[in-house]
C-alpha positions in Angstrom: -26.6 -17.7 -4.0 -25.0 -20.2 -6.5 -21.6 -21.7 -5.6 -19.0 -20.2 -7.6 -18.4 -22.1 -10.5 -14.6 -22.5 -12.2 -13.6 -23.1 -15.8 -9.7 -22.9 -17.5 -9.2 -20.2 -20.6 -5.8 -19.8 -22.6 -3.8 -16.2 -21.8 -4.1 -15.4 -25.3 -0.9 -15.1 -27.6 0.2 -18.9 -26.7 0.1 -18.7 -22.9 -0.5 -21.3 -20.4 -4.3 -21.6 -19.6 -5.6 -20.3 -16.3 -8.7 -21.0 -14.5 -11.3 -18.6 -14.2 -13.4 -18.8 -11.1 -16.8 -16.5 -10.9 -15.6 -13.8 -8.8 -12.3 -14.4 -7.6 -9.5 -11.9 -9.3 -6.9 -13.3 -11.6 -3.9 -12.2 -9.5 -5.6 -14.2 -6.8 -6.0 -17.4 -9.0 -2.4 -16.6 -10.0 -1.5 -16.7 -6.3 -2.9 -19.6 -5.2 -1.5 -21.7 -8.5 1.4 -20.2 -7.1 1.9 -21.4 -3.8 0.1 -25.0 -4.9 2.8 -25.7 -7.5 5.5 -24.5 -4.4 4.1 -27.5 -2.1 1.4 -28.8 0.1 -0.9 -25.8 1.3 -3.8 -26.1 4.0 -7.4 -24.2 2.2 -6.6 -21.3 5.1 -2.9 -20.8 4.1 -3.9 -20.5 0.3 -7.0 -18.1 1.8 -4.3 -15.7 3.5 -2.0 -15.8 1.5 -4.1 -14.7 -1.5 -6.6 -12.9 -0.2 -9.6 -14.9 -1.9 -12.7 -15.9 -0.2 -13.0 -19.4 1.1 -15.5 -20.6 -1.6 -13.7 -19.2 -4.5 -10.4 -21.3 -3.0 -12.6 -24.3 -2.7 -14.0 -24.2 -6.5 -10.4 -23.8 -7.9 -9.6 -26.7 -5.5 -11.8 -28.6 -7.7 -11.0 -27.1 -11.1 -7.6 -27.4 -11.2 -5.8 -31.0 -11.1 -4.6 -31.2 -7.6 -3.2 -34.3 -4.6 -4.8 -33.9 -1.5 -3.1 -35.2 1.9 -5.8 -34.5 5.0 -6.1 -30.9 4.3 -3.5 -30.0 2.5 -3.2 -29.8 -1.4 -0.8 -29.3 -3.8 -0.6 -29.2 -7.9 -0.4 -32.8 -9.7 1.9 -32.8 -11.3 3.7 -30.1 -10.3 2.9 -27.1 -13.1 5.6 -24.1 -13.3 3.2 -20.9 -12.8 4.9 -17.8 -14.5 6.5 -14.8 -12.6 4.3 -12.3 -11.8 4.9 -9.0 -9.6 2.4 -8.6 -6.6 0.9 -5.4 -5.6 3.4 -3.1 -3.7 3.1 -3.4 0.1 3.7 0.3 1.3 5.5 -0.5 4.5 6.7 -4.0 3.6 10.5 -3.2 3.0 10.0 -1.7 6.8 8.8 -5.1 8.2 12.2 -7.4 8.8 13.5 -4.6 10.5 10.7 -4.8 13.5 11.1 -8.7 13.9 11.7 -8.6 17.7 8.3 -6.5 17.6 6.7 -8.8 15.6 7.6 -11.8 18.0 6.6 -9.8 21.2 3.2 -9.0 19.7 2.6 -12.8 18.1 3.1 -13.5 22.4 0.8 -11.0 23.0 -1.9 -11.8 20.9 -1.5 -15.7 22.0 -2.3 -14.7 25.7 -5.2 -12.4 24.4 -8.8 -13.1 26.2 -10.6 -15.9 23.5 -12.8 -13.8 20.5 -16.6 -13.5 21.3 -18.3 -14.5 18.2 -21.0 -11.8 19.6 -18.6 -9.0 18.8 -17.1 -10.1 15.8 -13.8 -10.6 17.0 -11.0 -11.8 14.5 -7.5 -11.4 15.4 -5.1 -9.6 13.2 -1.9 -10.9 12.7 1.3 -9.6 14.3 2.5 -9.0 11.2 -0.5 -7.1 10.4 -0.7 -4.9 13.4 3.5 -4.0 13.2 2.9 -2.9 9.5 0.0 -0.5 10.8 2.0 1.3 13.1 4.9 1.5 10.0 2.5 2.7 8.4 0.9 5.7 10.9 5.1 6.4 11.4 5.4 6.3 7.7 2.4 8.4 6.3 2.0 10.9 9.5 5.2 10.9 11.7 8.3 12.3 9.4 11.6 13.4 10.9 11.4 15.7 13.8 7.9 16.1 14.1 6.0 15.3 17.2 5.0 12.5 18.2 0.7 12.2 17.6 -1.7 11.6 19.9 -3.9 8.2 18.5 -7.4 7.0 19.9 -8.1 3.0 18.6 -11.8 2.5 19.0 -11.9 -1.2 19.7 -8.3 -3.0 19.7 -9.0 -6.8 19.7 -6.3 -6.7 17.5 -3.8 -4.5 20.0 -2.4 -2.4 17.5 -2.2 0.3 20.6 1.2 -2.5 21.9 2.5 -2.3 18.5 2.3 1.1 18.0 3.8 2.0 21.2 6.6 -0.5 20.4 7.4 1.3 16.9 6.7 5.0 18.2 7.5 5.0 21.9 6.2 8.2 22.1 2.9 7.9 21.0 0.1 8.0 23.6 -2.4 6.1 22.8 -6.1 6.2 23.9 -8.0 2.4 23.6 -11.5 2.5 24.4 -13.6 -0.9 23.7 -16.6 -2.6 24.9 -14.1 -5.6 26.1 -13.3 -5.5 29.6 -11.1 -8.3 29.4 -9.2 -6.9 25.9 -8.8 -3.5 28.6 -7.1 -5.6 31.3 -4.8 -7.3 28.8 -4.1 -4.1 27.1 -3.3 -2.4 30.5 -1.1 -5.1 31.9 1.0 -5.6 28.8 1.2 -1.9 28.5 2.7 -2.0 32.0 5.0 -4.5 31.2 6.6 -3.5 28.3 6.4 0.3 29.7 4.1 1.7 26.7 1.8 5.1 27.2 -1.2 3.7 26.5 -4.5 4.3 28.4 -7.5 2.7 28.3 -11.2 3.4 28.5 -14.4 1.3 28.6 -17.2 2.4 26.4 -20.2 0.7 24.3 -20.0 3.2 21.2 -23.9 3.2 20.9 -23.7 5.5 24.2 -21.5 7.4 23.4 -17.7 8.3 23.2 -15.8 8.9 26.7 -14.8 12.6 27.3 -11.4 11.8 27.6 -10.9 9.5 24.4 -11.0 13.4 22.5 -8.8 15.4 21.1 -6.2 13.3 19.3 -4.3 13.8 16.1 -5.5 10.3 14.8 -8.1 7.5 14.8 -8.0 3.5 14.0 -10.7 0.9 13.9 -11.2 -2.2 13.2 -14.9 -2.5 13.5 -17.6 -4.6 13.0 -18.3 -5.3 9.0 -21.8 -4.4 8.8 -23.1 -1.1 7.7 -24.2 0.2 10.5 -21.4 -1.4 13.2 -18.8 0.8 10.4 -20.7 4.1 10.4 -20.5 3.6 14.1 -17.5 3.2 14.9 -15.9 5.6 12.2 -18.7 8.7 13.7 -16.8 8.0 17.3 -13.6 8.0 15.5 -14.6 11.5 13.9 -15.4 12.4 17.3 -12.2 11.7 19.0 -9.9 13.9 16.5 -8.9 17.2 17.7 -8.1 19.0 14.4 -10.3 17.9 11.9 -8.1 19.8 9.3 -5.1 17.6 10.0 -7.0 14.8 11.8 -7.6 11.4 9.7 -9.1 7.9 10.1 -7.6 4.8 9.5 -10.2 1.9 8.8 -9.6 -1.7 8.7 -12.7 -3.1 6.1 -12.9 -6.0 4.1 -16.1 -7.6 1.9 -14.8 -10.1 0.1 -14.7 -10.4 -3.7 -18.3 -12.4 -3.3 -20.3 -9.5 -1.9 -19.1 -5.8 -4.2 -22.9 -4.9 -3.2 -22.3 -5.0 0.8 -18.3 -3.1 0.4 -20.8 -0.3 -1.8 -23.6 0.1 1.3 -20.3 0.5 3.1 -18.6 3.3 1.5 -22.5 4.8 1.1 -22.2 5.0 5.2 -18.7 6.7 5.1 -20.3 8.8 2.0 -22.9 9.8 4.3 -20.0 10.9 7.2 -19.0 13.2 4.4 -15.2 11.7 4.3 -13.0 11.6 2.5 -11.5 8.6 1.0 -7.5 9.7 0.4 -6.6 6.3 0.2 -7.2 3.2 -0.2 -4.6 -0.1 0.2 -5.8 -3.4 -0.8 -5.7 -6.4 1.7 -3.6 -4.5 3.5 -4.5 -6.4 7.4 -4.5 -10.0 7.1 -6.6 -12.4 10.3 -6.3 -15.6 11.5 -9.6 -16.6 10.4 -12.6 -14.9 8.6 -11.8 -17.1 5.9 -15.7 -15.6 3.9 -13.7 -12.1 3.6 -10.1 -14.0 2.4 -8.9 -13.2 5.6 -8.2 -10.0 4.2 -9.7 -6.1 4.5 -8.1 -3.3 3.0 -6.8 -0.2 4.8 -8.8 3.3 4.1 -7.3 6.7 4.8 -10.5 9.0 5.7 -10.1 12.6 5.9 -12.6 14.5 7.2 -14.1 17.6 5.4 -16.2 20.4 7.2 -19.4 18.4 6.9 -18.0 15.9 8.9 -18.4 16.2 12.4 -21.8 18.0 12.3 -23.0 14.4 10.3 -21.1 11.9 12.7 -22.7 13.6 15.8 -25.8 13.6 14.1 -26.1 10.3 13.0 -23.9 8.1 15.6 -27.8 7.2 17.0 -28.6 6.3 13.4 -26.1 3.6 13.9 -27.0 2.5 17.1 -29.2 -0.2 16.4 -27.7 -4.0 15.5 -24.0 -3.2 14.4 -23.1 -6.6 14.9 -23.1 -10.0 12.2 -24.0 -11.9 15.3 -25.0 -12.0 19.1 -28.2 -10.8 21.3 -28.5 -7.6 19.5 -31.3 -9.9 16.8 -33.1 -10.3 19.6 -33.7 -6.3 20.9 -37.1 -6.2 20.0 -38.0 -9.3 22.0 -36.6 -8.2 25.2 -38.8 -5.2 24.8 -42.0 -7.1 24.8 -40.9 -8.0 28.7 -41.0 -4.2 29.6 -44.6 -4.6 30.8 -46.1 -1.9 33.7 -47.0 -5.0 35.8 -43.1 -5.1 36.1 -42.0 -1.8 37.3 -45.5 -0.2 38.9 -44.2 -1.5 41.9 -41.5 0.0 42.4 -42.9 3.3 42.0 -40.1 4.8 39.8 -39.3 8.6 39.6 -37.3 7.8 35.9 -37.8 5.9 32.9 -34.2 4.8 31.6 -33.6 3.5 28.0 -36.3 2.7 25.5 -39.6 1.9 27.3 -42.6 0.9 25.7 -44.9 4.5 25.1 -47.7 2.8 27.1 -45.6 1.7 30.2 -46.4 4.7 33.1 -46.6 7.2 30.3 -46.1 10.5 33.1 -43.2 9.2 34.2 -40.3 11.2 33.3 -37.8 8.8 30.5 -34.2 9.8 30.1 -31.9 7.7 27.1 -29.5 5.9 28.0 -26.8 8.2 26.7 -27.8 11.1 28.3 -28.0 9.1 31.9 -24.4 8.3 31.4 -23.2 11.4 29.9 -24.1 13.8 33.0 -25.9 13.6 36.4 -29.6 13.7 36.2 -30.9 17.2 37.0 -33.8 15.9 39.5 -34.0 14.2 42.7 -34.4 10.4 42.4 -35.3 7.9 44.7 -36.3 5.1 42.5 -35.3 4.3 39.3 -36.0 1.7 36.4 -33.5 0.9 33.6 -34.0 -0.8 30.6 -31.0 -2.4 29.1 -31.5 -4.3 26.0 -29.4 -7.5 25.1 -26.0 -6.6 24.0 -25.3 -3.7 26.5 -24.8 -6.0 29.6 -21.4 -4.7 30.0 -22.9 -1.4 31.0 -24.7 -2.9 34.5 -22.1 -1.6 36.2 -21.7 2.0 34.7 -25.9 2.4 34.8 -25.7 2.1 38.1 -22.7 4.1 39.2 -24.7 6.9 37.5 -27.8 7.0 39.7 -27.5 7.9 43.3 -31.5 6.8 43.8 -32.1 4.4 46.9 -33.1 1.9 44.8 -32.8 0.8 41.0 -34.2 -2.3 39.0 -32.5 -2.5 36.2 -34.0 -5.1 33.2 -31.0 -7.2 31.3 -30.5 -10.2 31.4 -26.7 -9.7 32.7 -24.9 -11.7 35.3 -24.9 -10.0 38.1 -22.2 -11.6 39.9 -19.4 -9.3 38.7 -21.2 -6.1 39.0 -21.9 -7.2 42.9 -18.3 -7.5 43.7 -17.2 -3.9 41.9 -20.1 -1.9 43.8 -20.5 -4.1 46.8 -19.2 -0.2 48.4 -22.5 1.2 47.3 -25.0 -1.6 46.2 -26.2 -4.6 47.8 -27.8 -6.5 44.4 -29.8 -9.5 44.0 -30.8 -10.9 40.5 -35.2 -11.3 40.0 -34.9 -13.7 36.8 -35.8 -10.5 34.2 -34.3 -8.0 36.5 -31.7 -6.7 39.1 -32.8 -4.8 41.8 -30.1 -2.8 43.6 -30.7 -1.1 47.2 -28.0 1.4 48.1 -26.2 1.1 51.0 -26.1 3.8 53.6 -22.6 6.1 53.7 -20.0 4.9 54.6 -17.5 7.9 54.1 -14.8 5.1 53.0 -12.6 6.9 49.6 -14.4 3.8 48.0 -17.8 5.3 48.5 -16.9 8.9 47.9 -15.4 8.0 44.2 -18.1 5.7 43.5 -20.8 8.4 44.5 -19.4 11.2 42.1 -19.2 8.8 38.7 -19.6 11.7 36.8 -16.8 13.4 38.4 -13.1 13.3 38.2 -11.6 10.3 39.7 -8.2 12.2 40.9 -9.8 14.5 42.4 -12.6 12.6 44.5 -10.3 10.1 45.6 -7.4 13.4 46.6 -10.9 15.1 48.3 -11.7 11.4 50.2 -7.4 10.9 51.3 -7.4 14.2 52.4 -10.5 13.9 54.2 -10.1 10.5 55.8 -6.4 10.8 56.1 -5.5 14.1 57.1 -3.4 14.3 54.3 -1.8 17.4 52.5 -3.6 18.2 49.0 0.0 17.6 47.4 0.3 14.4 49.7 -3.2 12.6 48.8 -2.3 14.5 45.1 1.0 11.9 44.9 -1.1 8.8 46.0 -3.6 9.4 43.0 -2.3 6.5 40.4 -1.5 8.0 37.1 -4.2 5.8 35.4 -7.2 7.1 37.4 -5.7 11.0 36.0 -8.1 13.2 33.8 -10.9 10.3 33.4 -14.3 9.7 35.6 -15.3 6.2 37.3 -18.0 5.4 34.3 -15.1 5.0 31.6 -12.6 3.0 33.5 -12.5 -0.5 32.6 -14.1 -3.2 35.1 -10.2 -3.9 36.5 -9.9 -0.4 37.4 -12.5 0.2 39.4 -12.3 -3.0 41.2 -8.4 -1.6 42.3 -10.3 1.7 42.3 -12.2 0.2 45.6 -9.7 -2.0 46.8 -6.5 0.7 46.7 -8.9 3.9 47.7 -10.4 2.1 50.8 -6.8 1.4 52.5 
């Protein structure tokens, strides 16, 4: 692709001449002029400040006649750029009235686990994430009504603290592939005394039971076709009442690429939704610099064709939703999945996407389906395949099987999964697979919640107190934390169920 080239033309009528750069709006060139005719700017401030991609900055850094200290520039000499009134921000008049909220969410976000590059991670400002709760208060919440029930699928950003800062009495659902984002979420949600719960889930399997039913969705997702339709089908999902229900999506392209926002809105066409409305640079990141550090906000309403199309094409999706990470390499990993590798263990199940050649008469169930309910048949022996990109599901692969033993094929670490199931599992890494051997019963709480994953965690570990400690239904019914309520062991995040065997085995 050519470099975006810059050039000055006159207003017309006896106006000052502006620069025109290939691709980059005029209000945005205004901006920028702007703020470099104000004082010294760094290329990142004048990218989030104006919305512009960082190569259209860059050629109207060399177009116009600018000083240049480090990385900072400013106009030389300094021009006067003419008054002009900016887009209205829908919530912005709300904003100076939330500053405390603001502060404790810039606080939040500096403790946050680091971004993975492998899951797109950018971080929203706090300013950012306080204007989308306004804005859910604003647009859904008027006086008197009740307070609604909102799902975030994926909060890198934590909107899910924000929003229980602005509307205390919103409960909020998180789910994300993150553990660490779920442990920060949870302990700052503690802290600040917020109802917000969280659930651990890789969207290509599927969306937890529990994250359903709410009056509103949000997502920030990954900016690729597929990693959108994704994300917004779970979204769909997770509303109760379609007729009232709606989707807010965080999505930005950049001025640079019109033909990847259009195979974007062909995705959400092919949900069948709704676009009520949509707000221009709306979320602004620290970083992503290609996109102007900018992505609008969509309302999406769903229509009756809706849910029938995100149930049917959430697999669709499934595939590399990503920009970057192990998910290139899926195809590769498959080559490993050789019959010399599995034939001895003598499986009675096929789990994930085996090669068709690979002990073709033995039964295959898809990963989805192993997680979303207990398999039907006796198994003694299982093998799992679990492509790059879905390490963080070793642990919930293997709460799901109760076979004596299970080799499962990623090229996860081990280490962590060890220490969370050391009550059922005794695991040892191969190089291209982990074999686990189950441990005999032990008839510890521990071993009764992780042997019925499928099952309600409240009332397996009320069953296991009242068993073990002679206690009263209402009794072992009081020592049931609140988090472990209404959710089973294979959507709590990896902190959970490590307190899950620590608190249930005392």
């Amino acid at each position: 692709m050519d470099e975006p080239g810059a050039h000055e033309v006159g207003e017309g009528g006896g106006g000052a001449a502006l620069p025109v750069v290939d691709g980059m709006e005029p209000v945005r060139v205004h901006a920028a002029l702007a703020l470099l005719a104000e004082g010294w700017r760094t290329r990142a401030e004048l990218v989030r400040a104006t919305g512009a991609p960082r190569r259209s900055i860059e050629a109207l850094l060399r177009t116009v006649p600018v000083e240049r200290s480090g990385d900072r520039y400013r106009r030389t000499p300094p021009a006067p750029v003419p008054a002009h009134a900016a887009p209205a921000d829908p919530v912005g008049h709300l904003l100076p009235a939330h500053a405390p909220v603001v502060e404790r969410l810039a606080d939040a976000i500096a403790r946050a686990p680091r971004a993975r590059r492998a899951l797109d991670h950018v971080s929203a400002t706090p300013e950012t994430v306080v204007r989308r709760a306004l804005f859910l208060g604003a647009r859904f919440r008027p006086p008197g009504a009740p307070a609604p029930r909102l799902l975030c699928v994926g909060d890198h950003d934590l909107t899910s603290l924000a929003v229980g800062l602005v509307h205390p009495g919103v409960r909020t659902t998180v789910v994300d592939i993150d553990d660490r984002v779920l442990a920060h979420i949870d302990a700052e949600a503690e802290r600040l005394g917020l109802d917000v719960r969280t659930r651990w889930a890789d969207l290509r399997l599927g969306l937890p039971p529990s994250a359903r039913d709410h009056d509103l969705a949000i997502t920030d997702p990954p900016y690729t076709p597929d990693g959108v339709g994704l994300f917004v089908a779970r979204a769909v999902e997770g509303l109760g009442d379609l007729a009232r229900g709606r989707v807010l999506l965080a999505y930005g392209a950049g001025d640079l690429t019109p033909a990847l926002a259009l195979k974007v809105q062909h995705a959400l066409g092919d949900l069948n939704l709704l676009s009520e409305a949509i707000y221009p640079d709306f979320n602004r990141y620290f970083g992503a610099e290609a996109i102007g550090s900018a992505a609008d906000l969509y309302v999406l309403r769903p229509t009756a064709k809706t849910l029938p199309a995100a149930v049917a094409r959430a697999d669709r999706f499934a595939a590399a939703i990503y920009t970057h990470g192990p998910q290139s390499v899926e195809s590769a990993a498959a080559r490993d999945l050789t019959a010399g590798s599995v034939a001895d263990l003598g499986p009675d199940v096929l789990v994930g996407a085996w090669p068709k050649d690979v002990l073709p008469n033995v039964p295959r169930v898809r990963l989805a389906t192993w997680l979303a309910k207990p398999y039907a048949a006796t198994v003694r022996r299982a093998a799992i395949a679990l492509p790059p990109g879905l390490e963080p599901a070793l642990v919930r692969v293997l709460l799901a099987t109760r076979a004596e033993r299970v080799r499962v094929f990623t090229a996860a670490d081990p280490a962590e999964a060890a220490e969370i199931l050391a009550p059922v599992y005794e695991l040892t890494a191969r190089g291209t697979h982990v074999d686990a051997v189950r441990r005999p019963p032990s008839g510890t709480p521990a071993r009764t919640l992780m042997d019925r994953a499928h099952g309600k965690v409240a009332n397996a570990w009320r069953d296991a107190l009242m068993r073990t400690h002679g206690l009263t239904k209402r009794e072992a019914r009081a020592e049931v934390p609140a988090w472990a309520h209404d959710v089973t062991a294979l959507e709590l995040p990896a902190h959970r169920l490590a307190t899950l065997a620590l608190k249930s085995s005392g």
